[in-house]
N, C-alpha and C positions, 0 to 999 in steps of 0.2 A: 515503409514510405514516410512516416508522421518521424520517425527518429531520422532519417535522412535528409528531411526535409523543414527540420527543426520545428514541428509543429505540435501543439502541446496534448500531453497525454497523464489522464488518470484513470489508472486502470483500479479497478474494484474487486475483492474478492478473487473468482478466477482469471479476471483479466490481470492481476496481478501478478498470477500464476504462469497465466499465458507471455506476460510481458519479461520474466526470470528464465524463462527456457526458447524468448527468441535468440537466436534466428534458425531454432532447431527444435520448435513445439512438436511433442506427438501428444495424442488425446492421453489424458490421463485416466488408471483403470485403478481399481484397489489396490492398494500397492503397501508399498512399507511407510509412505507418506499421506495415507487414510488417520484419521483420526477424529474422536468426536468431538469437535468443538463448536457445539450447537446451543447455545441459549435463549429461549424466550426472552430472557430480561435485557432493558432498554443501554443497561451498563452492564456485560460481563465481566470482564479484568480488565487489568490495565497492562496500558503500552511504553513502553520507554523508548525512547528517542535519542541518537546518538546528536549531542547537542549541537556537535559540529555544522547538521545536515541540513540540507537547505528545508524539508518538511518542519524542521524543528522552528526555526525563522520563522514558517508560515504561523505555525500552529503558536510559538510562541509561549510554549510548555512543552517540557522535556517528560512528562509524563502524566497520564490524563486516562480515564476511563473510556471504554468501546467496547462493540454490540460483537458478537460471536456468533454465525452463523453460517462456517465452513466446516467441509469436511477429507480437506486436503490442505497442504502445507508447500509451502518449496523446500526441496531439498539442497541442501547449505554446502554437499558435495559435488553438485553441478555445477562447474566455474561459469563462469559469467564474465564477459569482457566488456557487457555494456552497464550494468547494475550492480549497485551497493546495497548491501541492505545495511537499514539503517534504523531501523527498530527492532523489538524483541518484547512478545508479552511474558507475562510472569513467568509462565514456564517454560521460557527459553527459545520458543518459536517464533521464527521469523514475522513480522507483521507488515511491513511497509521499506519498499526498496524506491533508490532514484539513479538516474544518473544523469551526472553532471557536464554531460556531453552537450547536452539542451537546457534550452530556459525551463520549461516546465516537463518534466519526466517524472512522473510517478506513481508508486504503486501502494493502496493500502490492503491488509487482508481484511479489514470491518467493513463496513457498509455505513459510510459517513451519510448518503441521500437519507437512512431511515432514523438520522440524531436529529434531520435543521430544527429542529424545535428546543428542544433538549442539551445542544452542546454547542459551545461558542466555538470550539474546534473545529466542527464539521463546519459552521456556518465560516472560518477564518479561511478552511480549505477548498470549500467551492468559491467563493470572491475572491478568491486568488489566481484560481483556474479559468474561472470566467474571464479577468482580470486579463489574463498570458493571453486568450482565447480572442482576445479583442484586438489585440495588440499584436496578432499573427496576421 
């Protein structure tokens, strides 16, 4: 509905997840796209950003640190007709997909709500989103 109806989306973590495998989500189990990427600390690695991307725009840095507390991934052999991915943390895993079909479409694997204090990134990408959010 929100993608056909041009209306803005950021999806988080598994809603990220969920938003790479519409319009054909099934629940995800352990799988071969399990993995532990769990960090307490408030920065685990860093994200790079295809500069091109409209996320990179928002954030305004092509590469920045982010918090790590998933244990699933999208897998990169699932085509997709609606989403790009457009980031990649250090080792190689997808982190942040959008598409360009809409004004605001997008997905991060971090958990930007637990940086606003901590990273002008998070704080650049929720007043962004508020921003589209207003203006829908």
């Amino acid at each position: 509905y929100a993608i056909c109806h041009d209306i803005p989306i950021l999806g988080i973590c598994m809603g990220m997840q969920v938003m790479w495998n519409y319009p054909h989500y099934t629940k995800n189990i352990k799988n071969e796209t399990f993995i532990e990427h769990h960090s307490k600390e408030p920065f685990a690695h860093s994200v790079t950003l295809l500069d091109s991307s409209f996320l990179c725009k928002i954030c305004g840095e092509v590469s920045f640190q982010v918090n790590s507390q998933h244990h699933y991934h999208i897998n990169e052999k699932e085509t997709n007709n609606y989403y790009q991915i457009v980031g990649y943390s250090e080792d190689g895993l997808p982190e942040a997909i959008e598409c360009s079909r809409n004004r605001f479409n997008i997905g991060v694997q971090w958990h930007p709500e637990l940086l606003l204090e901590e990273s002008e990134i998070s704080k650049r990408l929720f007043t962004a989103f508020l921003s589209y959010c207003k203006d829908s």
